[in-house]
N, C-alpha and C positions, 0 to 999 in steps of 0.2 A: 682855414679857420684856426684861430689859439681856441683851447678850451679853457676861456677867461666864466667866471664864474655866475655872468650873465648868459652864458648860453643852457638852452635848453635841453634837458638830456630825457628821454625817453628810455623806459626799459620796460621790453616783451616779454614778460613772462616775471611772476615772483615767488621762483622759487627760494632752496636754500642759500644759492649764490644771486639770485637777482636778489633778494632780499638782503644780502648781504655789499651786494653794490648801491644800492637805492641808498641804505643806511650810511655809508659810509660819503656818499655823495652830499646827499643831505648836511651832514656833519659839518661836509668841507665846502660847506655854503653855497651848493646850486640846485636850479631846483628841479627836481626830477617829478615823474609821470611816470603813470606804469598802464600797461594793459595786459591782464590777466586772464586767465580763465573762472577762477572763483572769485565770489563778489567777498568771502571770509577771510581771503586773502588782504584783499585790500582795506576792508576795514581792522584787520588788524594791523596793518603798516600804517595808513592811517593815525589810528589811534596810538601810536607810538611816534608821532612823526619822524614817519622814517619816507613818507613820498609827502608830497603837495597837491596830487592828484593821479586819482584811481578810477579806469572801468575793464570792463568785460565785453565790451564792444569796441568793432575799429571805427571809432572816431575818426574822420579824415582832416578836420579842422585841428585835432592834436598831432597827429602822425606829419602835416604840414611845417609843425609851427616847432617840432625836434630838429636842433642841429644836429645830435649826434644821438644813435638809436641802439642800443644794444641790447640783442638777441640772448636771451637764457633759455632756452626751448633743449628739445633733444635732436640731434641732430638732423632727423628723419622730418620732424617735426617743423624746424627751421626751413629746411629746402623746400618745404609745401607751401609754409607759409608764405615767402620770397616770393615762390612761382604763383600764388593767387592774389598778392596782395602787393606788390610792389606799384603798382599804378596808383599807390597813394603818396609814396615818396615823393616830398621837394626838390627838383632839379639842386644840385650841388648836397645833398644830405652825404653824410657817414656813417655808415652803419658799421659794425663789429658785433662779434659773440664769446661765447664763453665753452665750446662744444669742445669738448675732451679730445675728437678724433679731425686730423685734416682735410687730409689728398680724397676720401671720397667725398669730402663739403664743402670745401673754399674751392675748386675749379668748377663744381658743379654750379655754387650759384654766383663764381664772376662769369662764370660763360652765360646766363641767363638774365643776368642783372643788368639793365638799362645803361647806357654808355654814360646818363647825368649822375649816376650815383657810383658812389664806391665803399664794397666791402673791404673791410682790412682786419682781420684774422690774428686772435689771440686766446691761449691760454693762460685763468689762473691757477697755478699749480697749489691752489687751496678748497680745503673744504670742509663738509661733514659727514660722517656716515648715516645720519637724519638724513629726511628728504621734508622738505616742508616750508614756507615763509617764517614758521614760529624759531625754526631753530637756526635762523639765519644770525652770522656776526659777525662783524667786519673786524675785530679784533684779529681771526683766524687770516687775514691781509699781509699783518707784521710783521714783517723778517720774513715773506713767504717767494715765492718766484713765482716771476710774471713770463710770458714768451710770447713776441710777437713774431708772425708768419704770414711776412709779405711775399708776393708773387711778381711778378715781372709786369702784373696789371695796377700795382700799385703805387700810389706818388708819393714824393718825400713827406708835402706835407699831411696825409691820411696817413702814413706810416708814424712822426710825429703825435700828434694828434693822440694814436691810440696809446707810446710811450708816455706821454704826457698824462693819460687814464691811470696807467697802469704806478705812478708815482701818488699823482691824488688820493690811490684806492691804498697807499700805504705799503705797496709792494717795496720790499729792498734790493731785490735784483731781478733787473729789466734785461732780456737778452731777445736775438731774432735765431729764428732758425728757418731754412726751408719748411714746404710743410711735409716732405718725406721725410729729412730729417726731425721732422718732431716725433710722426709715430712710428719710428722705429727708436727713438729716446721713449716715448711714453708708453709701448710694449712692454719697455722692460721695468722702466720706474714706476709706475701706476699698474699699468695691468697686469700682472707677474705675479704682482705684489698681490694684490686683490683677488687672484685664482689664488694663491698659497694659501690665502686667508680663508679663503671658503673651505679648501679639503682638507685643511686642519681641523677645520671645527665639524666635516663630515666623517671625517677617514677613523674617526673612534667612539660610541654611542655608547661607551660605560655611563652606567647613571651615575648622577649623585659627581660627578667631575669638578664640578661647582666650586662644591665646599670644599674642594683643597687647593686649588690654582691658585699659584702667587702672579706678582704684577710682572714678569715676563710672559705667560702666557696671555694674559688679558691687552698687555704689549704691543702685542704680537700681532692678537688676531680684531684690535678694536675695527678696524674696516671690514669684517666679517659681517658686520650688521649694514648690508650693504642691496640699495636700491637696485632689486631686481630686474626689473624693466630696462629701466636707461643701462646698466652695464654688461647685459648682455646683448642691446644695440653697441653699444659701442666696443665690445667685443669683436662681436661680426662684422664692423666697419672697418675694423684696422687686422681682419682675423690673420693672413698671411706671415704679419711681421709679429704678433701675439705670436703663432705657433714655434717661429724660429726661435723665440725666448725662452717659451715651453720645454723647446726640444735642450736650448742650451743649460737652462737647469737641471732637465732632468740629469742629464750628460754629468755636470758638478755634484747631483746628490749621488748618484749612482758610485763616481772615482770615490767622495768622503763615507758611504758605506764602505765599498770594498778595504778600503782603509783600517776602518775600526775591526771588522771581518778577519782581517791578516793580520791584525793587534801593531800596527801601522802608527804610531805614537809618534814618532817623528813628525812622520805626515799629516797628520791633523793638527798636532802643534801649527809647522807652517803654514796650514790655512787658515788657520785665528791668527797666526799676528798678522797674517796679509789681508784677513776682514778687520781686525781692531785698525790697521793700520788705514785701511780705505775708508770705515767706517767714519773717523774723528772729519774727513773731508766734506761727508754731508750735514754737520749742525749749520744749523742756522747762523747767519751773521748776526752779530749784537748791531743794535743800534743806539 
């Protein structure tokens, strides 16, 4: 299948990133479905046409009439759902998701998943630290990175297909990776990131911090406001290569104490031009 603007596209789940692919989809003139858990959900996408149609039941005459079906659930969530409700899928359907963590998701449900349908596995490396349909935007798409993570079970044109999504949705850089290589890349870029953010804002409980922080601390720690539940599942999913990360920062804060420690001036220099230097690597691409 092309994802020509007549086809159908279904999305499970409307959270802050299903709501922000629904929206974004919509936009780019197709029409999309959702099936939810809250009926508040969908009447507010709804009312912003941001879908064409909304329920909280699985409809099997909708889940039929989806060419292409994508999964925004938690990834625990997702595997359950596959294993109870895949007997609704259309022979030849594509499904994909949006699940932050791999290697324990995409082999679990291509080993389970029906030999007429094919998952094909991607993340968007965007987001918010909101959890909710309201604070969904597809603006947060733009100049963002997309990763698709096929498997030896999947075909050129389902691989395709989800690169094809992932330009629609406004992404500027589409790349594939294994899916081991992805969470040992999103260890350390996501999750790292998001444990530093938390024991920053835990590791000091002076009152009143508030009213003197400038915009590097706020910077810093804006993903500190950070969906409990799902990121401590996906923590534990990817926990082995999380810790190797752990271990190898601590390892780096430890050398740039001892530095300061031993009035090591030199040495701290050198590790700011070699972060200024790394850092100018990750802005976004202009478009």
């Amino acid at each position: 299948m092309r994802l020509d603007t007549d086809a159908n596209i279904l999305i499970v789940g409307l959270g802050v990133i299903g709501g922000g692919y629904a929206a974004a989809l919509t936009e780019a003139g197709y029409r999309v479905s959702c099936i939810t858990s809250e009926q508040r959900d969908i009447e507010y996408a709804l009312e912003r046409k941001m879908i064409e149609y909304g329920t909280t039941e699985l409809e099997e005459e909708l889940i039929q009439s989806a060419d292409l079906i994508i999964f925004a659930l938690y990834p625990t969530v997702f595997i359950d759902w596959i294993e109870k409700n895949q007997h609704l899928f259309r022979p030849g359907t594509i499904i994909t998701d949006v699940t932050g963590v791999k290697t324990s998701v995409v082999y679990k449900v291509q080993d389970m998943l029906r030999d007429d349908v094919e998952f094909i596995s991607a993340h968007p490396m965007a987001g918010r630290e909101q959890s909710g349909v309201e604070f969904s935007d597809p603006s947060v798409f733009r100049g963002a990175n997309y990763i698709v993570t096929p498997t030896e079970k999947n075909s050129s044109e389902a691989i395709a297909v989800c690169r094809e999504l992932g330009h629609v949705l406004g992404f500027a850089r589409i790349t594939e990776l294994s899916v081991e290589e992805h969470d040992r890349m999103i260890a350390f870029l996501s999750q790292l990131t998001h444990c530093i953010a938390v024991t920053l804002m835990t590791c000091n409980e002076t009152p009143n911090l508030e009213k003197y922080t400038g915009d590097s601390f706020r910077d810093l720690t804006r993903i500190a406001k950070i969906n409990d539940k799902m990121w401590s599942e996906l923590f534990l999913l990817n926990k082995d290569a999380l810790l190797c990360e752990m271990d190898s920062f601590l390892s780096e804060f430890s050398e740039f104490r001892n530095m300061l420690a031993s009035d090591d001036a030199e040495g701290m220099r050198a590790k700011m031009r070699a972060s200024t230097k790394r850092r100018s690597l990750f802005d976004k691409p202009k478009r």
